[in-house]
PyMOL Python script that loads the backbone (N, CA, C, O; Angstrom):
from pymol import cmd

cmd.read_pdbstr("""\
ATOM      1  N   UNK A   1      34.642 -94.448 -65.718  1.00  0.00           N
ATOM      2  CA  UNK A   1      35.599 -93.544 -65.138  1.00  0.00           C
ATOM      3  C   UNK A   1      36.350 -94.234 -64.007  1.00  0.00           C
ATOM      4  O   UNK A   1      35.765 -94.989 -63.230  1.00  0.00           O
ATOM      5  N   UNK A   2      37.641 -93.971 -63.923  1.00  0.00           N
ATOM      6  CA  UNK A   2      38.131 -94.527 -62.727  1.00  0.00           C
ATOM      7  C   UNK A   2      38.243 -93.798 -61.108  1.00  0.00           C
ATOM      8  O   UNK A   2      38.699 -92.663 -60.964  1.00  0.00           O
ATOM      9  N   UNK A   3      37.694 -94.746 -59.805  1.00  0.00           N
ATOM     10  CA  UNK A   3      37.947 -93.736 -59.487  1.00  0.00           C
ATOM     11  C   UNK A   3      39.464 -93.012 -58.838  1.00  0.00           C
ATOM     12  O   UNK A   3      39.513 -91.814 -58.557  1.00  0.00           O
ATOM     13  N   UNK A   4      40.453 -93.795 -58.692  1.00  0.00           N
ATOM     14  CA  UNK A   4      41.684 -92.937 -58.397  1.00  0.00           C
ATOM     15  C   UNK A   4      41.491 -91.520 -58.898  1.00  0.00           C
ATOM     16  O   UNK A   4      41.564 -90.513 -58.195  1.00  0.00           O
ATOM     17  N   UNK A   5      41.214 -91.564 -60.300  1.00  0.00           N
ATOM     18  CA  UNK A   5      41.528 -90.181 -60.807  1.00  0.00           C
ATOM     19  C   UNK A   5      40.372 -89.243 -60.233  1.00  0.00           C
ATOM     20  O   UNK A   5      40.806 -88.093 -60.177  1.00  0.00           O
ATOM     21  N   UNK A   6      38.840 -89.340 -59.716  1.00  0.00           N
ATOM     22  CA  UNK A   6      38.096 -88.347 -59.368  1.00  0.00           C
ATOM     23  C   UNK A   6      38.578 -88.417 -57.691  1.00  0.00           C
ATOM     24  O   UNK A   6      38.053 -87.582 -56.954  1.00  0.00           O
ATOM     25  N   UNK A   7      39.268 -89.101 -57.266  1.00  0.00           N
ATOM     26  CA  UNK A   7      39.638 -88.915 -56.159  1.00  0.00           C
ATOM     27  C   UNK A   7      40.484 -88.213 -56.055  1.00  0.00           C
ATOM     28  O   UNK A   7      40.482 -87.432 -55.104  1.00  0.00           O
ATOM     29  N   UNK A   8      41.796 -88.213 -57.214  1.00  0.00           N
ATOM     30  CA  UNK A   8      42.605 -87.318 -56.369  1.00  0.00           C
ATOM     31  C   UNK A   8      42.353 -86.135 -57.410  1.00  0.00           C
ATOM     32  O   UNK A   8      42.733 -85.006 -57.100  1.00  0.00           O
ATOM     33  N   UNK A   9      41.933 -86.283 -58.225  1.00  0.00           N
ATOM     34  CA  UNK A   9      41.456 -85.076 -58.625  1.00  0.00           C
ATOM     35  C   UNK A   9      40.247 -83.897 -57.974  1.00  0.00           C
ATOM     36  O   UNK A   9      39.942 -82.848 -58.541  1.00  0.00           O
ATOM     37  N   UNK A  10      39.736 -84.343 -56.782  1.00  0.00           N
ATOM     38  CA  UNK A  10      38.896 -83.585 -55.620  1.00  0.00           C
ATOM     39  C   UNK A  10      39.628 -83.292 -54.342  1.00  0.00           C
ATOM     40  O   UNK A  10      39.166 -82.588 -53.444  1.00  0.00           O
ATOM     41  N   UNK A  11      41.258 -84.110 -54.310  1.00  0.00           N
ATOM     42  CA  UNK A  11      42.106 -83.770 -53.451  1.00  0.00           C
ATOM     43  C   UNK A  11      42.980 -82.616 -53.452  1.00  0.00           C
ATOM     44  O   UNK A  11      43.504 -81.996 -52.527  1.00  0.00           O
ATOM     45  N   UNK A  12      43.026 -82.413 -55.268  1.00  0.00           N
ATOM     46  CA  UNK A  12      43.807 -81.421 -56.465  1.00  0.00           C
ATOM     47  C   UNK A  12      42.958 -80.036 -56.447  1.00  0.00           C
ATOM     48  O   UNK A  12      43.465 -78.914 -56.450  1.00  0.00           O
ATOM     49  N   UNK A  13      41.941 -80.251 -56.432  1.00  0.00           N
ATOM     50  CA  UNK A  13      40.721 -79.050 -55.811  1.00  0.00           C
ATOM     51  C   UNK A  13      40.864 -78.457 -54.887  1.00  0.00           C
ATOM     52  O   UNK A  13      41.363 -77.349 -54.688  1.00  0.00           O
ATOM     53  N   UNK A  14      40.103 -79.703 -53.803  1.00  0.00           N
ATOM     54  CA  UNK A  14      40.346 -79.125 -52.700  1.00  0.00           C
ATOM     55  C   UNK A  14      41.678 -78.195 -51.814  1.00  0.00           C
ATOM     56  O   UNK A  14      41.487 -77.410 -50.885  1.00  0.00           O
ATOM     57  N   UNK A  15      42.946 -78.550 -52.395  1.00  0.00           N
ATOM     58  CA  UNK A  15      43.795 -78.246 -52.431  1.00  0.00           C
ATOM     59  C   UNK A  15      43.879 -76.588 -53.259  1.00  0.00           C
ATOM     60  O   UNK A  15      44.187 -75.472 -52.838  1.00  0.00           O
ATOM     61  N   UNK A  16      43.611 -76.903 -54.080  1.00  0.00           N
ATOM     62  CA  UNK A  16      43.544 -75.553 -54.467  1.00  0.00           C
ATOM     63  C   UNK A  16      42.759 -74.308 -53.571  1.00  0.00           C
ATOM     64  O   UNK A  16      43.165 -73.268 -53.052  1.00  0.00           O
ATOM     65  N   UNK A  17      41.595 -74.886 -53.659  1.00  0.00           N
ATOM     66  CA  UNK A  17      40.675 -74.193 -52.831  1.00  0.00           C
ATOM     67  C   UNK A  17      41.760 -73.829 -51.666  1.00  0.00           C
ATOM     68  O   UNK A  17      42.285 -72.718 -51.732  1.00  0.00           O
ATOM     69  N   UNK A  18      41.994 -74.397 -50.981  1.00  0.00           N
ATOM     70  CA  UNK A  18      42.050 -73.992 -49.691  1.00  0.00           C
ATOM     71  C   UNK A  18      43.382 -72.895 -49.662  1.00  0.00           C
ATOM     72  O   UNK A  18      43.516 -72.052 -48.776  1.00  0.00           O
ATOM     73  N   UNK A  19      44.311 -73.074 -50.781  1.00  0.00           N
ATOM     74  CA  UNK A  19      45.510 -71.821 -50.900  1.00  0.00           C
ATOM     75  C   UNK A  19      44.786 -70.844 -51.450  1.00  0.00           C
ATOM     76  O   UNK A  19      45.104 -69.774 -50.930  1.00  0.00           O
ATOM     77  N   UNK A  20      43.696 -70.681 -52.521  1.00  0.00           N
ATOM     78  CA  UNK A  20      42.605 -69.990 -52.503  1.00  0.00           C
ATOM     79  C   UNK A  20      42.354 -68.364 -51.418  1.00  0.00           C
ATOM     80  O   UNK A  20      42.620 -67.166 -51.509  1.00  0.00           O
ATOM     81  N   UNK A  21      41.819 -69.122 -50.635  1.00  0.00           N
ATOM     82  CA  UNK A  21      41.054 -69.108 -49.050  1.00  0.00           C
ATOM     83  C   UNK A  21      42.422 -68.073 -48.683  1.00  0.00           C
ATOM     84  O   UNK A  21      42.331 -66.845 -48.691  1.00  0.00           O
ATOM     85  N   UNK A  22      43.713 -68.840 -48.357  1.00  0.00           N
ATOM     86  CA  UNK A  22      44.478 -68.927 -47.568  1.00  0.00           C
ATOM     87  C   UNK A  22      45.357 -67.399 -48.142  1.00  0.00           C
ATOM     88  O   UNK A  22      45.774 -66.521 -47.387  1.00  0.00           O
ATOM     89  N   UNK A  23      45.464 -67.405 -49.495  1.00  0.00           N
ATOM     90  CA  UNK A  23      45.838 -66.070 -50.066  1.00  0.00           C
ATOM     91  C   UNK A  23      44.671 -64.965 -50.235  1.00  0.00           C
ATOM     92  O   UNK A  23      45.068 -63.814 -50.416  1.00  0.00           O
ATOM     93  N   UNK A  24      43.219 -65.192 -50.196  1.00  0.00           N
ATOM     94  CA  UNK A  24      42.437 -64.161 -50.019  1.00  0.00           C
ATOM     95  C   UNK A  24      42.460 -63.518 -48.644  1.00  0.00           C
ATOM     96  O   UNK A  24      42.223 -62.311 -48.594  1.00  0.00           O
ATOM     97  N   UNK A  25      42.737 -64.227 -47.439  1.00  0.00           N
ATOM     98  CA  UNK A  25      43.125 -63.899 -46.155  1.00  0.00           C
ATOM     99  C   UNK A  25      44.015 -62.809 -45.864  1.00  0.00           C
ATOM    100  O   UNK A  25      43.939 -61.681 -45.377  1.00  0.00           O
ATOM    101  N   UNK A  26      44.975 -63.646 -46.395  1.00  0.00           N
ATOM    102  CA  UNK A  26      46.606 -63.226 -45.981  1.00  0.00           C
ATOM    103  C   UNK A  26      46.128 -61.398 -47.073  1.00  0.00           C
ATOM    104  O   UNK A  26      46.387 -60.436 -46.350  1.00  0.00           O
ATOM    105  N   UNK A  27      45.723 -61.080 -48.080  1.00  0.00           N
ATOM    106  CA  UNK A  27      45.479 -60.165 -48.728  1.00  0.00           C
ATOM    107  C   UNK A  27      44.692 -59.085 -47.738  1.00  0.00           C
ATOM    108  O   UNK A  27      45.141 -57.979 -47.439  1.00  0.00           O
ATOM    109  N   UNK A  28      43.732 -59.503 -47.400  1.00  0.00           N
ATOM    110  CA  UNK A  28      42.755 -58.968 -46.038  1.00  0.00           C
ATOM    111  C   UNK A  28      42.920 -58.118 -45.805  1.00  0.00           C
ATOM    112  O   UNK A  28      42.745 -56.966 -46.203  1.00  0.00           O
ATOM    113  N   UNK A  29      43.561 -58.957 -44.595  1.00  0.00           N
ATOM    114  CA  UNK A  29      44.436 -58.706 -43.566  1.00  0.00           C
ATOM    115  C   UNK A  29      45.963 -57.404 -43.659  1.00  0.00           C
ATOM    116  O   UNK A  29      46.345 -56.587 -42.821  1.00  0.00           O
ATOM    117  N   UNK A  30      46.332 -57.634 -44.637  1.00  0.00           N
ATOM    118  CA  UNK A  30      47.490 -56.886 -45.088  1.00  0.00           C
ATOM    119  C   UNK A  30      46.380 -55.483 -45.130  1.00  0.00           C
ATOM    120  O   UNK A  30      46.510 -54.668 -44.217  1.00  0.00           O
ATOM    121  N   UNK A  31      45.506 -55.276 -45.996  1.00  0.00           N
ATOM    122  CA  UNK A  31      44.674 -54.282 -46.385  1.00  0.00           C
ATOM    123  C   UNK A  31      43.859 -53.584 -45.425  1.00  0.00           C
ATOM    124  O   UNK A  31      43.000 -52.733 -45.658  1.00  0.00           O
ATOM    125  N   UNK A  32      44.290 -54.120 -44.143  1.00  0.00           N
ATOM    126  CA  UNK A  32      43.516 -53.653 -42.729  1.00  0.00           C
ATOM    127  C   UNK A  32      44.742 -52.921 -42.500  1.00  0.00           C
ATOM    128  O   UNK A  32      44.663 -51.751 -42.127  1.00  0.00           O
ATOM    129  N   UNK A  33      45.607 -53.344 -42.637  1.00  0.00           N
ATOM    130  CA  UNK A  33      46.775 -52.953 -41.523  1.00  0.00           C
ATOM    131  C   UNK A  33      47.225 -51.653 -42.570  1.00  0.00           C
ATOM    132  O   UNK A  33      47.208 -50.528 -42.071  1.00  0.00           O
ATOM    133  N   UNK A  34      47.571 -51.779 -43.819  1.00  0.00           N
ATOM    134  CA  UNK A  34      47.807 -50.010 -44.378  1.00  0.00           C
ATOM    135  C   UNK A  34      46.342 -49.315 -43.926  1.00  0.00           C
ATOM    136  O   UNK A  34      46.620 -48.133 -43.726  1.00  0.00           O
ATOM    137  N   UNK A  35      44.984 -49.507 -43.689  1.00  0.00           N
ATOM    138  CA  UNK A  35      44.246 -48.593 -43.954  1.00  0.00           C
ATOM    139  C   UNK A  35      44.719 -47.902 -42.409  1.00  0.00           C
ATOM    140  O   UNK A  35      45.017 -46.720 -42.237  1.00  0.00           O
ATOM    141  N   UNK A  36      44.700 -48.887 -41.451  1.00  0.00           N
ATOM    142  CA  UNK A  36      44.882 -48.473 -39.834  1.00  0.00           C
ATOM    143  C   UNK A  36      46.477 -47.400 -40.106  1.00  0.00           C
ATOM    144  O   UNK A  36      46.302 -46.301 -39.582  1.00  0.00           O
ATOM    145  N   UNK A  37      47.509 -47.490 -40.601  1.00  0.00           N
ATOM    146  CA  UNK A  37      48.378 -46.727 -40.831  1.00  0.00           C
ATOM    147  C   UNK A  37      48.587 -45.651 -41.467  1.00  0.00           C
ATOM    148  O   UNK A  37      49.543 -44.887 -41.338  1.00  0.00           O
ATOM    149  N   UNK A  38      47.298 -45.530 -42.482  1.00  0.00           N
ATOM    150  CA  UNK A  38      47.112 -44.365 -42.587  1.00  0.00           C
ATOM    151  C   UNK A  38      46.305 -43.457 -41.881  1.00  0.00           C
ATOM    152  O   UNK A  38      45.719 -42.567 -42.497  1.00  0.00           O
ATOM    153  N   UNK A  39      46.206 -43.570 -40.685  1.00  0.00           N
ATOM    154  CA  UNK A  39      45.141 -42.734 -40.081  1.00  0.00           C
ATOM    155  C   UNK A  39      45.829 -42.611 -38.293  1.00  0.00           C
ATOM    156  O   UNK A  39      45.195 -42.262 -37.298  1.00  0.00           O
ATOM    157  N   UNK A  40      47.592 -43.117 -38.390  1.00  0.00           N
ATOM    158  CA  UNK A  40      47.847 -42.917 -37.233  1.00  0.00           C
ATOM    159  C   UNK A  40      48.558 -41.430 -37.674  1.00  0.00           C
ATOM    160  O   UNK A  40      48.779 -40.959 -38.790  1.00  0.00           O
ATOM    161  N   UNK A  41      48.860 -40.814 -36.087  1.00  0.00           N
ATOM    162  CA  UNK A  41      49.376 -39.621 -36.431  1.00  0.00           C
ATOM    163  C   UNK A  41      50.605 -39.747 -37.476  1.00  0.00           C
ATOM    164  O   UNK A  41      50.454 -39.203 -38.570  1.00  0.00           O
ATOM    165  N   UNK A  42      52.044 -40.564 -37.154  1.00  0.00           N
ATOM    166  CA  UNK A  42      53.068 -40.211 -37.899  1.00  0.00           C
ATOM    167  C   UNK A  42      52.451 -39.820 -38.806  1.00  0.00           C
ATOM    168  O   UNK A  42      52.269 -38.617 -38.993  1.00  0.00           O
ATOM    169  N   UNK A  43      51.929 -40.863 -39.674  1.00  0.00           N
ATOM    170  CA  UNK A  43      51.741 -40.816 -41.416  1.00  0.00           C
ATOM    171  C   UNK A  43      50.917 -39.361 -41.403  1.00  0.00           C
ATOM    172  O   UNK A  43      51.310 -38.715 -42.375  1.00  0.00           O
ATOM    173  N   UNK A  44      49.936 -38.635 -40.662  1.00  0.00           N
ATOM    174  CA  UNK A  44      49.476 -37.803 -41.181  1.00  0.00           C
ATOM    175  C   UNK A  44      50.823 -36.201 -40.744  1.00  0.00           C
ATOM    176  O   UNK A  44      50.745 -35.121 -41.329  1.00  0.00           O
ATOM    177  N   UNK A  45      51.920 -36.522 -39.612  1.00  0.00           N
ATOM    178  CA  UNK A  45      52.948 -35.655 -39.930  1.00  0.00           C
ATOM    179  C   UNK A  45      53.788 -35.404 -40.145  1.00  0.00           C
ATOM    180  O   UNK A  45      54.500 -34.431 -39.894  1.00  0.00           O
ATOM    181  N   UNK A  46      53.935 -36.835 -41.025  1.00  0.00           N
ATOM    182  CA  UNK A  46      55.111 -37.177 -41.731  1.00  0.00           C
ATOM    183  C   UNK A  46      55.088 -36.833 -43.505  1.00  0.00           C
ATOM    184  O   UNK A  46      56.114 -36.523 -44.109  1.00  0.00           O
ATOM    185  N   UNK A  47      53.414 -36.985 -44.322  1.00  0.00           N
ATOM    186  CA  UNK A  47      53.522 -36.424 -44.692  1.00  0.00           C
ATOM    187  C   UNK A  47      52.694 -35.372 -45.296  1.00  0.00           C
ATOM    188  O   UNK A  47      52.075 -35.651 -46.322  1.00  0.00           O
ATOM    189  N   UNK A  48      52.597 -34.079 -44.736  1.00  0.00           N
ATOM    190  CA  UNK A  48      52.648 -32.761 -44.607  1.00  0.00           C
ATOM    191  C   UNK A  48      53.998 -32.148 -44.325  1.00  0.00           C
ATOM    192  O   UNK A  48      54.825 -32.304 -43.426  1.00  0.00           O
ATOM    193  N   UNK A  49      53.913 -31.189 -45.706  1.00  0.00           N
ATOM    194  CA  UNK A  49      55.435 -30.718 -45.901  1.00  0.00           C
ATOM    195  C   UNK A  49      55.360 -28.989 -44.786  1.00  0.00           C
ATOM    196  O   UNK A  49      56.300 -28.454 -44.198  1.00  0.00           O
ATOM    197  N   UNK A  50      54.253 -28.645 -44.839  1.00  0.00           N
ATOM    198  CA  UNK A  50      54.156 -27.937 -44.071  1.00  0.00           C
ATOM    199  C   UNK A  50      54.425 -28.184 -42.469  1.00  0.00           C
ATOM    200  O   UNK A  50      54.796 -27.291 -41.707  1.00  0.00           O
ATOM    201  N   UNK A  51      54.190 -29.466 -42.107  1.00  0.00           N
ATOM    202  CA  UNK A  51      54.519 -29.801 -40.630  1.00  0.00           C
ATOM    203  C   UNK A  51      56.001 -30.591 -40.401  1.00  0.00           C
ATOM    204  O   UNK A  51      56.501 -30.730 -39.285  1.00  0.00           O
ATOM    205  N   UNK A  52      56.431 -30.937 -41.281  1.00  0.00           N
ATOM    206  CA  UNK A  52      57.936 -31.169 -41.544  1.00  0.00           C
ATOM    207  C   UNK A  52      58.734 -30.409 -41.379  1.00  0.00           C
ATOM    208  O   UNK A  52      59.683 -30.658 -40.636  1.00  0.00           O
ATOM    209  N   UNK A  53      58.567 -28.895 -42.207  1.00  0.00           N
ATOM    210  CA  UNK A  53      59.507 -27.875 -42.101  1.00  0.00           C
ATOM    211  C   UNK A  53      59.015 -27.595 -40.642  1.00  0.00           C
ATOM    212  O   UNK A  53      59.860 -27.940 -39.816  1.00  0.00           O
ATOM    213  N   UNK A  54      57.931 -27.087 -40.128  1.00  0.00           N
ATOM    214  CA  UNK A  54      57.928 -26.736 -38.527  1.00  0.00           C
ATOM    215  C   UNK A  54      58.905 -27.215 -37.607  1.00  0.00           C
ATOM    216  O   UNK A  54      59.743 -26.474 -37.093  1.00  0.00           O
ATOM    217  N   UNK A  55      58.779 -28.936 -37.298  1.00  0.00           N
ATOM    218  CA  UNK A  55      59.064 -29.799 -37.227  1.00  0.00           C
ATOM    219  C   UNK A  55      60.732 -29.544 -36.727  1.00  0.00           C
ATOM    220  O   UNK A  55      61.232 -29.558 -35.602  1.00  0.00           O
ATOM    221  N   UNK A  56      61.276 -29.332 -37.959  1.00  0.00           N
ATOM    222  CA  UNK A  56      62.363 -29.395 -38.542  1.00  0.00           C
ATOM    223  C   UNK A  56      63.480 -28.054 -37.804  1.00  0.00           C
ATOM    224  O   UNK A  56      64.557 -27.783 -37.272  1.00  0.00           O
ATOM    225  N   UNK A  57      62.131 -27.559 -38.324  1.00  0.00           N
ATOM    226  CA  UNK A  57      63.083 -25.655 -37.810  1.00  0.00           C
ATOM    227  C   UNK A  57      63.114 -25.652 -36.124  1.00  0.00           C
ATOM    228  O   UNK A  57      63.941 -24.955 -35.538  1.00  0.00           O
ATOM    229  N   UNK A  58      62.267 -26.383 -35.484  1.00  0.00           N
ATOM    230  CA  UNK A  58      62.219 -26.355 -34.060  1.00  0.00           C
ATOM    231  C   UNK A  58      63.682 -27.055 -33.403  1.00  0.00           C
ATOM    232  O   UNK A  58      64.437 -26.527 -32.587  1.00  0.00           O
ATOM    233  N   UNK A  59      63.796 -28.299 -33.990  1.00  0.00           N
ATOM    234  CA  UNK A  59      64.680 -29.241 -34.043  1.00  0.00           C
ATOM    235  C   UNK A  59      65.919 -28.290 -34.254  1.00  0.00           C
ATOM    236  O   UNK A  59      66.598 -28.085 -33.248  1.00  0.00           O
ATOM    237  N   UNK A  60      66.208 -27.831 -35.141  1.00  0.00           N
ATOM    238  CA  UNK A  60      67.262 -27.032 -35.461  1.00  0.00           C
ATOM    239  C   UNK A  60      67.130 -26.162 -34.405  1.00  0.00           C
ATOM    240  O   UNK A  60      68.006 -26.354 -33.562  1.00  0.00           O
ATOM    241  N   UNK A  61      66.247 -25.145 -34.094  1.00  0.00           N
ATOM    242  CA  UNK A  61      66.993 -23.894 -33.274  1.00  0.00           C
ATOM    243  C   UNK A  61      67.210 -24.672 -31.648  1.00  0.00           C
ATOM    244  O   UNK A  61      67.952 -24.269 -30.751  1.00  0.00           O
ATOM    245  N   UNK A  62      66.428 -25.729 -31.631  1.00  0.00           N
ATOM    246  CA  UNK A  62      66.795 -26.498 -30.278  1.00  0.00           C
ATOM    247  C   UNK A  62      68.738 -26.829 -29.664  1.00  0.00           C
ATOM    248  O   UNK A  62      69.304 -26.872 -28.572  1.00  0.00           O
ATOM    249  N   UNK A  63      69.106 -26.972 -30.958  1.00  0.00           N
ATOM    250  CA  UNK A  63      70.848 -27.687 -30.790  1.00  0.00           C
ATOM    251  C   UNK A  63      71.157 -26.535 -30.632  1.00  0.00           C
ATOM    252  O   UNK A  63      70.622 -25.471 -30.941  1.00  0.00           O
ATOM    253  N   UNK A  64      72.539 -26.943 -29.863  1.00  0.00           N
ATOM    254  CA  UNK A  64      73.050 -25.683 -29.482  1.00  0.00           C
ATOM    255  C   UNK A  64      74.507 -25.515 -30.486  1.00  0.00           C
ATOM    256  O   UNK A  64      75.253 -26.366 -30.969  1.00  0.00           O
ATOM    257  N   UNK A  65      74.513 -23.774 -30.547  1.00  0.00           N
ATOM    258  CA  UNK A  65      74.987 -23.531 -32.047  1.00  0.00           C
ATOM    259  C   UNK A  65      77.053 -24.271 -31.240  1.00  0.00           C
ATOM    260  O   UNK A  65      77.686 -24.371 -30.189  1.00  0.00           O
ATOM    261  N   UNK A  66      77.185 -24.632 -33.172  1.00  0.00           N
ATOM    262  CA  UNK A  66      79.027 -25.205 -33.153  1.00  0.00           C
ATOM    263  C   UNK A  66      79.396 -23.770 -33.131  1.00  0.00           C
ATOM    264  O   UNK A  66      78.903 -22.667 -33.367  1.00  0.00           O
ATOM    265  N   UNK A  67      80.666 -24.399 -32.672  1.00  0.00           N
ATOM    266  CA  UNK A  67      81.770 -23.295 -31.797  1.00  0.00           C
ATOM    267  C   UNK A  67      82.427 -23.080 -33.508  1.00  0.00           C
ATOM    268  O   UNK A  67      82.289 -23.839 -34.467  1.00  0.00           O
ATOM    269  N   UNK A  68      83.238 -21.619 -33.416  1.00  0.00           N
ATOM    270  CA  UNK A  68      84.259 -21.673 -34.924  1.00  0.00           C
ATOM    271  C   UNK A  68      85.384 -22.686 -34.806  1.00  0.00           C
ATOM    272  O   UNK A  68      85.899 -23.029 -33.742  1.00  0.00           O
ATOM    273  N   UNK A  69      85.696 -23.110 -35.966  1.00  0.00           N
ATOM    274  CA  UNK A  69      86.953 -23.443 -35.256  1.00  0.00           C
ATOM    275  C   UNK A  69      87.968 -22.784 -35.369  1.00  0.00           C
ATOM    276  O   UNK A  69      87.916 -21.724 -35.993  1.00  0.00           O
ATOM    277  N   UNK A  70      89.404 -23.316 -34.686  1.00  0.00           N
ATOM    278  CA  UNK A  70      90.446 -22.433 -34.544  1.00  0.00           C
ATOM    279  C   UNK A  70      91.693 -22.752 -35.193  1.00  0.00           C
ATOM    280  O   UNK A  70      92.202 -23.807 -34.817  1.00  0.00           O
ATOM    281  N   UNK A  71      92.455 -21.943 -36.285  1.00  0.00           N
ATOM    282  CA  UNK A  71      92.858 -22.132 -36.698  1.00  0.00           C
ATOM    283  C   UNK A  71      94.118 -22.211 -35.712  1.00  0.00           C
ATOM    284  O   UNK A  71      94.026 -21.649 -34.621  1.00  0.00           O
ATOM    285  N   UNK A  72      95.066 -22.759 -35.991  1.00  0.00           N
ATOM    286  CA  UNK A  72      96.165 -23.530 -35.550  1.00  0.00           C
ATOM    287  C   UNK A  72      97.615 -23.504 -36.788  1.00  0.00           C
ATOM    288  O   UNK A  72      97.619 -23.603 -38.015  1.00  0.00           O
ATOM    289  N   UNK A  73      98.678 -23.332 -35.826  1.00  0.00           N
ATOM    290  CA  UNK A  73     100.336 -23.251 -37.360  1.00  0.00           C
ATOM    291  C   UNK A  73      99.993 -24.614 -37.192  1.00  0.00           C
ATOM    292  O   UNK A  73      99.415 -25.283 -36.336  1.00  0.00           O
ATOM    293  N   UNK A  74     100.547 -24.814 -38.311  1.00  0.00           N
ATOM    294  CA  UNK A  74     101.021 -26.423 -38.850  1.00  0.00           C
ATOM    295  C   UNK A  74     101.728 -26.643 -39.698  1.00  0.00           C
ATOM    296  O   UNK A  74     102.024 -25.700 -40.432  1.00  0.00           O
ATOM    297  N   UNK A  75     102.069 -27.434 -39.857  1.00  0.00           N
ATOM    298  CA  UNK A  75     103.203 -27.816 -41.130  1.00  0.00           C
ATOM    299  C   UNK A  75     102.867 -27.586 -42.351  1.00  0.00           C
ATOM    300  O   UNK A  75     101.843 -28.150 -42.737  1.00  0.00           O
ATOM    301  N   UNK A  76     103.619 -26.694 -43.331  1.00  0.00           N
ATOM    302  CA  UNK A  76     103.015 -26.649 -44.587  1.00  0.00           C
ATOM    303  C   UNK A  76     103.003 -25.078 -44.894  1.00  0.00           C
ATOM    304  O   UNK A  76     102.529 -24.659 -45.950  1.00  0.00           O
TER     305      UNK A  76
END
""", "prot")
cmd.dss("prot")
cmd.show_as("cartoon", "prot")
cmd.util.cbc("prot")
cmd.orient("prot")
């Protein structure tokens, strides 16, 4: 056997291995961060359709109501 080839063929491995590693991580990690987001408030009242419309209707009677408008002559 020669060895160039078991050499870089354990470099071709190792190499692998380590993007391996490097994408089981990066996967993790991602999978921490949705579980933590589902358990902050927005997401739990954002979605509930029941706390949306609340939400929503408060928001609304808060603004203060538009004026009519006024009709005006004009050309035509």
């Amino acid at each position: 056997m020669d060895d160039s080839w078991s050499t870089s063929g354990m470099k071709n491995v190792s190499k692998l291995f380590v993007m391996f590693i490097a994408v089981f991580v990066l996967v993790l990690s991602n999978s921490a961060t949705f579980v933590s987001a589902e358990e902050s408030g927005c997401v739990s009242c954002h979605s509930s359709l029941k706390k949306l419309l609340k939400i929503t209707s408060a928001i609304e009677a808060s603004k203060p109501d538009a004026e009519e408008p006024t009709e005006s002559k004009g050309e035509g």
